[in-house]
C-alpha positions in Angstrom: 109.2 133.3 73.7 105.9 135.1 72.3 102.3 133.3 73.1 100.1 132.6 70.0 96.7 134.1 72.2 96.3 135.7 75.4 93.7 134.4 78.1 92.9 137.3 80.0 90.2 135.9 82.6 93.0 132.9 83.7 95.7 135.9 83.6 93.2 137.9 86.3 92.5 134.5 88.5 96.4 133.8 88.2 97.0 137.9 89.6 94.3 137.1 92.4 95.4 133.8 92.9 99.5 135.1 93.5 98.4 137.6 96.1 96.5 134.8 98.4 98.4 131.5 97.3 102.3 130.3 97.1 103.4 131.1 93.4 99.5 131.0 92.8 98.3 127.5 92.5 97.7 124.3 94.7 100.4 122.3 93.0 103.2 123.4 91.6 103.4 122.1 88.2 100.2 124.3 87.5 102.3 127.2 87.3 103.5 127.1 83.9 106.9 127.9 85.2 108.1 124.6 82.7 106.7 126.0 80.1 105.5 129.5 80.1 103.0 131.9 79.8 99.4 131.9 81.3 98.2 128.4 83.3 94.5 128.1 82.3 91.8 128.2 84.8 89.4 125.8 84.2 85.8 125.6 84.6 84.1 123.2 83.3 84.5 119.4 81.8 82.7 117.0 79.9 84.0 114.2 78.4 87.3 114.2 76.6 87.2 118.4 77.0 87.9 121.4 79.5 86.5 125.0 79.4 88.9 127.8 80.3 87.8 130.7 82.4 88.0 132.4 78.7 85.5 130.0 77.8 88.1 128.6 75.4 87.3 124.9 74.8 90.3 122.2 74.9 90.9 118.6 74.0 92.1 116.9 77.6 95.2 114.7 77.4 95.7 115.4 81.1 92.5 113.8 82.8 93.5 115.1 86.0 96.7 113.9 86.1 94.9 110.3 85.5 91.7 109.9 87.3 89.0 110.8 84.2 89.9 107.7 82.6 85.5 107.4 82.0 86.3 111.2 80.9 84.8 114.1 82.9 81.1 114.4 84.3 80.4 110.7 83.2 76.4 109.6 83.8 77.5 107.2 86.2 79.5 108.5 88.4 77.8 111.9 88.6 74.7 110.2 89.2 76.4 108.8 92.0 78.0 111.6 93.7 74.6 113.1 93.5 73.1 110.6 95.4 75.7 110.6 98.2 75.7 114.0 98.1 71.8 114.0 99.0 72.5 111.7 102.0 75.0 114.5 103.6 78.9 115.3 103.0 80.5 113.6 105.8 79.7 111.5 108.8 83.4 110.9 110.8 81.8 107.1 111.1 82.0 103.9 109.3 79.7 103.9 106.3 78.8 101.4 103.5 80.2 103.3 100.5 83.6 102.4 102.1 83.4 99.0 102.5 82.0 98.6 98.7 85.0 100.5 97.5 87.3 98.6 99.7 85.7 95.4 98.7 86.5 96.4 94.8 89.6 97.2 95.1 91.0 93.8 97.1 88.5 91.7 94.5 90.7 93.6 91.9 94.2 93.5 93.1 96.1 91.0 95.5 96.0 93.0 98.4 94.1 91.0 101.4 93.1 93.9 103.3 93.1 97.6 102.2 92.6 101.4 104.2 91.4 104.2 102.5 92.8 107.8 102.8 92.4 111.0 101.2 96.3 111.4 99.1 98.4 109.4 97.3 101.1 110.8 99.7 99.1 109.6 102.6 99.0 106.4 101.0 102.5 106.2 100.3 103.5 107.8 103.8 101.4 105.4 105.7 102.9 102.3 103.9 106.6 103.6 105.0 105.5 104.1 108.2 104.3 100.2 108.4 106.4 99.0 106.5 109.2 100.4 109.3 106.6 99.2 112.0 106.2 95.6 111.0 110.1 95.3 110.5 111.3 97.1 113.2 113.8 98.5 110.7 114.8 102.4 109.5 115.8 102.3 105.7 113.9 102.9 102.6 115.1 102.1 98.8 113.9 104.2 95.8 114.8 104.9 93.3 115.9 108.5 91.4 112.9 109.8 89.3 110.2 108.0 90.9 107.8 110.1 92.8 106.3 109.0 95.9 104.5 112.1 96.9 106.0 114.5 99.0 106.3 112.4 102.1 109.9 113.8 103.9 111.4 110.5 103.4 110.7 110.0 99.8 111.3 113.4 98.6 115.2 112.6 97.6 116.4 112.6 93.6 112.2 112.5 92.9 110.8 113.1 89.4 107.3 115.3 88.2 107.1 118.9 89.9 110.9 118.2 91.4 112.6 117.9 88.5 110.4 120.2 86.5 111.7 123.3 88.6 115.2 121.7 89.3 114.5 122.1 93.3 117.2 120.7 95.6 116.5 116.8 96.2 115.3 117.6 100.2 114.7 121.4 101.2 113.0 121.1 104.6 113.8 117.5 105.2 116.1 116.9 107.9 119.6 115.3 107.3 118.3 112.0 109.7 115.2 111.7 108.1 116.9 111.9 104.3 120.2 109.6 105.8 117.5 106.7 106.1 116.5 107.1 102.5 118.6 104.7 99.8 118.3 106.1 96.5 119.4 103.8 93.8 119.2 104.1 89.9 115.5 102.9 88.5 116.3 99.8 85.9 119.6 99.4 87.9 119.3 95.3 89.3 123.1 95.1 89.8 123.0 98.3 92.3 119.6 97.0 94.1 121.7 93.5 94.7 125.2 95.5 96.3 122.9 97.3 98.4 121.1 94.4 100.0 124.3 92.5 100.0 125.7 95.4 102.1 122.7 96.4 104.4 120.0 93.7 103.6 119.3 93.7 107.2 118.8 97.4 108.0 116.5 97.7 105.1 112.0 97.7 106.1 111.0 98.2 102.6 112.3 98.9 99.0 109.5 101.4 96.9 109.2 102.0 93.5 106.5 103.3 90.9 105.4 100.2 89.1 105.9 101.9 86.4 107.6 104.9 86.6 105.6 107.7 85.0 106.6 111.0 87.0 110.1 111.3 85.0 107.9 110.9 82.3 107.0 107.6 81.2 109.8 104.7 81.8 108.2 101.1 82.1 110.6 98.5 84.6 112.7 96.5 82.9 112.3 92.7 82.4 112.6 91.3 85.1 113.2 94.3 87.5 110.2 94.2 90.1 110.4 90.5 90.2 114.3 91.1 91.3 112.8 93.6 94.0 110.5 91.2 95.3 113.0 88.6 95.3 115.5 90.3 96.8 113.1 91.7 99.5 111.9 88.2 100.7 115.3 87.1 101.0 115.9 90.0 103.1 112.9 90.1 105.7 112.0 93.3 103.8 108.7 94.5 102.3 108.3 95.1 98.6 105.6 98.3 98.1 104.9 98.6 94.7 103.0 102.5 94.2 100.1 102.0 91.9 98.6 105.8 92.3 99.4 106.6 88.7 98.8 102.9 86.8 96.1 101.6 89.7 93.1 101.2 87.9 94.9 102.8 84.8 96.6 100.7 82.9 93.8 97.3 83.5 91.3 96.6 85.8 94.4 95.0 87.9 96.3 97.8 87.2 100.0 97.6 86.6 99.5 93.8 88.1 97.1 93.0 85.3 99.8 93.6 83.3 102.9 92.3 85.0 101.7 90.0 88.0 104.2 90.4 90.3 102.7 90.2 93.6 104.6 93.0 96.6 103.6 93.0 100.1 102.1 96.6 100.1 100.5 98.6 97.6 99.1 102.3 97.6 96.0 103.4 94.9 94.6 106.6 94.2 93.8 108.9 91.3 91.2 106.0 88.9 89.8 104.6 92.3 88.5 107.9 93.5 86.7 108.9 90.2 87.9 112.3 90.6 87.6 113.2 94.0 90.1 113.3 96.9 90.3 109.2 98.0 93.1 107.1 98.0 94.7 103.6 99.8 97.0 101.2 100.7 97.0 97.5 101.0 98.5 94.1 101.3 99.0 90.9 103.4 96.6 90.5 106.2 99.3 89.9 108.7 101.0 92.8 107.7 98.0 95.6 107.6 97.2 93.8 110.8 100.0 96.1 112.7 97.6 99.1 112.0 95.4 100.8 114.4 93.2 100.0 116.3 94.4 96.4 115.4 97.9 96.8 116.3 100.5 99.0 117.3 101.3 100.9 114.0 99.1 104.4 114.1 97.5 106.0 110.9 94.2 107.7 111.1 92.4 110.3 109.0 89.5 112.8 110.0 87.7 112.6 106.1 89.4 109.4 105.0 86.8 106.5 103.4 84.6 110.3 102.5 80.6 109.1 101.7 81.2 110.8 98.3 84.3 110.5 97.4 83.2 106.4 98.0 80.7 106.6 96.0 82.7 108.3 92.7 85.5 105.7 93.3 82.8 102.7 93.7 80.7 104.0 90.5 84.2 104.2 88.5 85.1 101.2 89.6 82.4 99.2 88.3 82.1 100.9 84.8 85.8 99.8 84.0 85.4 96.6 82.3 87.2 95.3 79.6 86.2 97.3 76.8 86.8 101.1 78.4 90.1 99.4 78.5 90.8 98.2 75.3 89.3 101.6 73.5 91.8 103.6 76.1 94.6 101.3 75.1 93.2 102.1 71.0 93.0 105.5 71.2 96.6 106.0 73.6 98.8 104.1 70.8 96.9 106.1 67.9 97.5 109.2 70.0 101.5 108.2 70.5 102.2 106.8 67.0 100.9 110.1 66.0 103.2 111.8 67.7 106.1 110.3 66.7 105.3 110.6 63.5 105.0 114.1 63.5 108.1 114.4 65.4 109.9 111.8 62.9 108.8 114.3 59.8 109.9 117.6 61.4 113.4 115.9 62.2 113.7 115.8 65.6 114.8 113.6 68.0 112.8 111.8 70.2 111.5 108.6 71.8 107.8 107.9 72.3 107.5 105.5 75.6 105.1 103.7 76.7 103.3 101.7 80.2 100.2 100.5 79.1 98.0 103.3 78.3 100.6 105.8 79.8 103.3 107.2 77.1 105.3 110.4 77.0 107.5 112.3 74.8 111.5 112.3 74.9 113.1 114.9 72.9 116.1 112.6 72.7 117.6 109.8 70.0 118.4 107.4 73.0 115.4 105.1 74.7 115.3 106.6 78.3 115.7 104.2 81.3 116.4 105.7 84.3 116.1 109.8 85.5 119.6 110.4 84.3 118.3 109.9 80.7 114.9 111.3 81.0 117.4 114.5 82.5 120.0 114.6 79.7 116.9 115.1 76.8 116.5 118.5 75.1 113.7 119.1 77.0 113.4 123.0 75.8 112.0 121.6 72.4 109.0 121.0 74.7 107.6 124.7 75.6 107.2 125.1 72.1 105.6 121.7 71.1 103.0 122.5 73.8 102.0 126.0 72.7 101.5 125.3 69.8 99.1 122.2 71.0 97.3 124.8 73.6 96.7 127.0 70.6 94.9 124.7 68.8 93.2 123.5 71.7 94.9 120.8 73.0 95.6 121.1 76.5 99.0 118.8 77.2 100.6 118.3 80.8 102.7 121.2 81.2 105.9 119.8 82.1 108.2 117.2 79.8 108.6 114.6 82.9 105.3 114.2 83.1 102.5 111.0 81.5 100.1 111.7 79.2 96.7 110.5 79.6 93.6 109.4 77.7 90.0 108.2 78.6 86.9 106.3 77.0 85.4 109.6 76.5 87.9 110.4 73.7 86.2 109.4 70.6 87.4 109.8 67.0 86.3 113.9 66.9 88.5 114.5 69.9 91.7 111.8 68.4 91.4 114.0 64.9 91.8 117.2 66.7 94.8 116.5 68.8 96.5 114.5 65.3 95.5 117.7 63.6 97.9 119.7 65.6 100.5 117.7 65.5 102.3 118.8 62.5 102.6 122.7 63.5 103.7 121.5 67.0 106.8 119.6 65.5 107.7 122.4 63.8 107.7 124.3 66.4 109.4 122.2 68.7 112.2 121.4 65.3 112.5 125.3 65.4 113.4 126.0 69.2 116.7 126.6 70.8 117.8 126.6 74.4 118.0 130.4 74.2 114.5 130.8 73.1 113.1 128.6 75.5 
């Protein structure tokens, strides 16, 4: 497939980047490899926009993978950072920014007690582990095509980056460590039920996305995380519901704002770290209570509860209210009606879903529930749906299985541009095969 414009200062950062990094970037799906061609190297952000190293400007839909829901470099929270910043970088102590953002997020959501770390994959990883401590049990349900981070354990049939490259389901995880790990169909109740009904009591925790968004966006079924929890208390084991992608996202409650079922552990991160490295997990009181130094459970973490990365979380925290939310919401179903529309004229197939603010494209006729029918989509239409959106500046996740995202920054200047490009990028997406992909 030929590019419609070169970007020569990314294409010398990605050459210099190659010969000192693994495939050339910090996380895989920056590569490209999904999609082709040249990933950009940004430098710059302000509001709904990026700035390549060629100083080619770019309407966001990626927000960081979610956190710029205020959009980039907003008053507030820089102002903020800059403060914190002015007080030092990091104190390996206790500190007041911490305890505000804590406070915040339990006023928020119905965890009782919360710790703060610096990854969604610690936050995920240091749930399993307690979960496993406070239950004295070994075995962990997910389910295919939700992504946990890449904790050992949760690293089996997972969605985003996996599934964008095809990897095997657990290179360097050991065959004990993966045997533990139930992996079940996402939407599937019936196979959640035979599974407790056949090791209910082996079971410390069953995990799941709350909505799933790393297989691109599937929301839960009716009914399906109030059958986890259910099926967890009868069980004697924990319900951890991961909110890094909705947490903060989707309502000021996150995913719970929307669909107040209440699980015994959550983890946060992206939205509550304003852009910085800061993330958390939470939940009963006598269940966080098995955590060091206050019990026997160990988790610890040299930069976790950061001075600055507390004060970006804190200051985008408090500017959420109700009407960031409801103009997110506005401009996310414009966005995706507009998609669909465009897809709908150029004839081809496709489903537009949607988790709040969170949607995604499909390039299939058949509403997608689980990762077998996120998998089974002609996802090679997508290469050329997004190059034709990068070259008229629209900068799209660049991978199928993966959310789009929006923020309050995104104002009508910004919508028109991205619904501007959307005709040319059907086309192009109509016109592709599997052999030119």
């Amino acid at each position: 497939m030929s590019y419609p414009y070169e970007a020569p200062a990314s294409a010398d950062l990605f050459a210099r980047a190659q010969a000192v990094t693994p495939g050339g970037v910090n996380s895989p799906v920056r590569a490209f490899r999904a999609v082709g061609g040249t990933p950009r190297f940004m430098v710059r952000g302000e509001g709904p926009y990026l700035w390549d190293a060629d100083d080619r400007k770019y309407v966001d839909l990626v927000c960081s993978w979610g956190p710029m829901i205020l959009g980039h470099r907003h008053p507030a929270v820089l102002g903020a950072v800059e403060q914190a910043v002015s007080r030092g970088f990091t104190f390996g102590t206790p500190g007041p920014g911490e305890v505000e953002l804590a406070e915040l997020i339990v006023g928020r959501t119905p965890v009782q007690q919360v710790r703060l770390v610096s990854s969604g994959t610690e936050a995920t990883m240091s749930a399993i582990r307690l979960a496993r401590g406070f239950t004295g049990r070994a075995k962990v349900v997910k389910f295919a095509g939700c992504y946990h981070g890449h904790v050992d354990s949760l690293l089996v049939a997972a969605g985003s980056g996996v599934a964008t490259f095809g990897l095997p389901d657990t290179p360097g995880v050991t065959p004990g460590t993966a045997a533990d790990t139930i992996v079940l169909a996402y939407n599937d109740v019936a196979a959640l039920e035979r599974v407790f009904a056949q090791v209910g009591n082996k079971i410390a925790c069953v995990i799941t996305e709350a909505a799933a968004a790393n297989m691109g966006v599937v929301p839960p079924a009716s009914g399906f995380n109030a059958r986890i929890f259910e099926l967890c208390a009868q069980n004697g084991a924990l319900f951890i519901s991961d909110e890094v992608m909705t947490g903060f996202r989707v309502s000021r409650s996150g995913w719970f704002g929307l669909e107040p079922v209440t699980p015994d552990l959550m983890t946060f991160g992206k939205v509550m770290g304003g852009g910085l490295p800061a993330a958390a997990f939470g939940g009963r009181a006598d269940v966080m209570e098995h955590l060091a130094p206050q019990g026997a459970v160990y988790q610890a973490g040299t930069l976790a509860g950061n001075p600055i990365a507390a004060a970006a979380g804190a200051a985008t925290l408090g500017a959420l209210d109700d009407s960031v939310y409801a103009m997110v919401d506005r401009q996310s179903a414009e966005v995706s009606q507009a998609v669909s529309k465009a897809l709908s004229t150029a004839g081809v197939a496709h489903r537009v879903q949607s988790a709040g603010s969170l949607f995604s494209v499909f390039f299939t006729d058949r509403q997608v529930v689980d990762y077998s029918g996120a998998q089974a989509q002609e996802a090679f239409r997508y290469k050329a749906f997004f190059h034709a959106m990068l070259a008229a500046g629209v900068y799209l996740p660049p991978s199928v299985f993966e959310a789009w995202f929006l923020s309050a920054a995104h104002d009508d200047t910004a919508i028109s541009q991205v619904i501007d490009a959307l005709p040319a990028a059907a086309a192009a997406a109509a016109a592709a095969t599997p052999d030119s992909a």
